[in-house]
N, C-alpha and C positions, 0 to 999 in steps of 0.2 A: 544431422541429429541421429543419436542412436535409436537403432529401436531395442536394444538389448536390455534385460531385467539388468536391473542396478542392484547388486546385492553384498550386506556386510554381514560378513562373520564377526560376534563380538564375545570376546570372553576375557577374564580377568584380566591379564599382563600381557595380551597378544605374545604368547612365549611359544605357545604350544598347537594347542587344539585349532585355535582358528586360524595359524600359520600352518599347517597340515588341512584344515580347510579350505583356505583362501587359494594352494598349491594345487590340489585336486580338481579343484572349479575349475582355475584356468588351465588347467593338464584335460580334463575332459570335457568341459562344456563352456571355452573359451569363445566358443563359438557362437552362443545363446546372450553368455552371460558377462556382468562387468561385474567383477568380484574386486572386494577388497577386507579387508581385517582390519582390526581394531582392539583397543582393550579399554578399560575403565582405566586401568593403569599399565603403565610399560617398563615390562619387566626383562627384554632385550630377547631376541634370539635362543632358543634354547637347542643345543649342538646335539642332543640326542635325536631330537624331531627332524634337522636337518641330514642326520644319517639315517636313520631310519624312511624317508622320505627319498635320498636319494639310491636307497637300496631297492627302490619302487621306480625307479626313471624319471621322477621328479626331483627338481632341482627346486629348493626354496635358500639358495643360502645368500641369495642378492635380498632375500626381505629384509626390511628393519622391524620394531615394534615400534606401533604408535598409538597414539591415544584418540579416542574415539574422537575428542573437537579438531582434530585433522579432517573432518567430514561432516563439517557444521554448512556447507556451501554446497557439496553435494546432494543431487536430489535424489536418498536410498528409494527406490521399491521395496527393499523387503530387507531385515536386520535379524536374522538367525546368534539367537544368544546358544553358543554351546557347552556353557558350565553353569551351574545354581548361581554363582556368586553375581554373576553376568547378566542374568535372567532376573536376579532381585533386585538389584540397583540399576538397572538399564535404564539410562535417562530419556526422557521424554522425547518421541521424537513425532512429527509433523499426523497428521491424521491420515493422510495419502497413504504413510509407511506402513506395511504390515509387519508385526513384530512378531517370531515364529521362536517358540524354544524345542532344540532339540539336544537335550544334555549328553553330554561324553564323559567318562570315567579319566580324573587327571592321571596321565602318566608319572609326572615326577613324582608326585604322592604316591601315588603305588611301587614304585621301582623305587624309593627312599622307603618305605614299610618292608619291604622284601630286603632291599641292605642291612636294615636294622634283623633279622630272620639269619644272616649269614648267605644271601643270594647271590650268586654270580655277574658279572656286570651281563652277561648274554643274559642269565635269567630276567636281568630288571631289564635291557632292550625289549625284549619281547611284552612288556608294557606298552611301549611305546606302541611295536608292532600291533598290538592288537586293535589299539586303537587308531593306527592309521588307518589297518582295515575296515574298520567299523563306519569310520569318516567317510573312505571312499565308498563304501556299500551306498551311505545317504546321498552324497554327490551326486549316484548313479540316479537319483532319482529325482533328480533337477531337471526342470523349474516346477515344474507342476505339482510335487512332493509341498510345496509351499505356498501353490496359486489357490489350494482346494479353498 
């Protein structure tokens, strides 16, 4: 049996943020933690987060997206929603589970606002980048950022 915190990353269409989530976890505290991702809905892989992440040493391009009842059987410890949309429809989950919201700025919306500006494809990456960084910064601060 594990003794490892069992933890999901949930946000809209598992595309993005908690696929840059779920990557980080098990890139730095694989060791602590069973991480997994999820979305209310799945919206597939999105190729910018995959390059941007692998610009980082992390490899997330074996993920799929999946929908959150792929994790109706698992026992979560803790279910980190990291977008609003996530966070207000997040379904029900056991009492055991702590539910922690820590919101992240969407990439594609921002790097699609800044297209629409006349932005550079590097200008809209660095979307993405910011927010990888941001993710990992909170990573860094795993398990106990969430056990308080």
């Amino acid at each position: 049996m594990s003794s490892k915190l069992k933890l999901l990353f949930l946000c809209t269409g598992n595309s993005c943020r908690s696929q840059m989530a779920e990557g980080w976890t098990r890139h730095l505290k694989g060791d602590v933690i069973d991480v997994y991702s999820a979305g209310i809905e799945t919206h597939g892989l999105n190729p910018n987060a995959v390059n941007v992440m692998a610009e980082a040493g992390v490899d997330i391009s074996g993920h799929r997206s999946q929908h959150i009842d792929e994790f109706k059987e698992i026992a979560i410890d803790v279910v980190v929603t990291v977008c609003g949309h996530a966070h207000e429809t997040c379904p029900y989950f056991p009492a055991n589970c702590k539910v922690v919201h820590v919101g992240f700025d969407d990439p594609p919306q921002m790097a699609k606002e800044l297209a629409e500006q006349g932005a550079s494809q590097e200008q809209q990456l660095n979307c993405y980048r910011t927010v990888r960084d941001q993710i990992k910064a909170f990573v860094e601060t795993l398990p106990s950022s969430v056990m308080e």
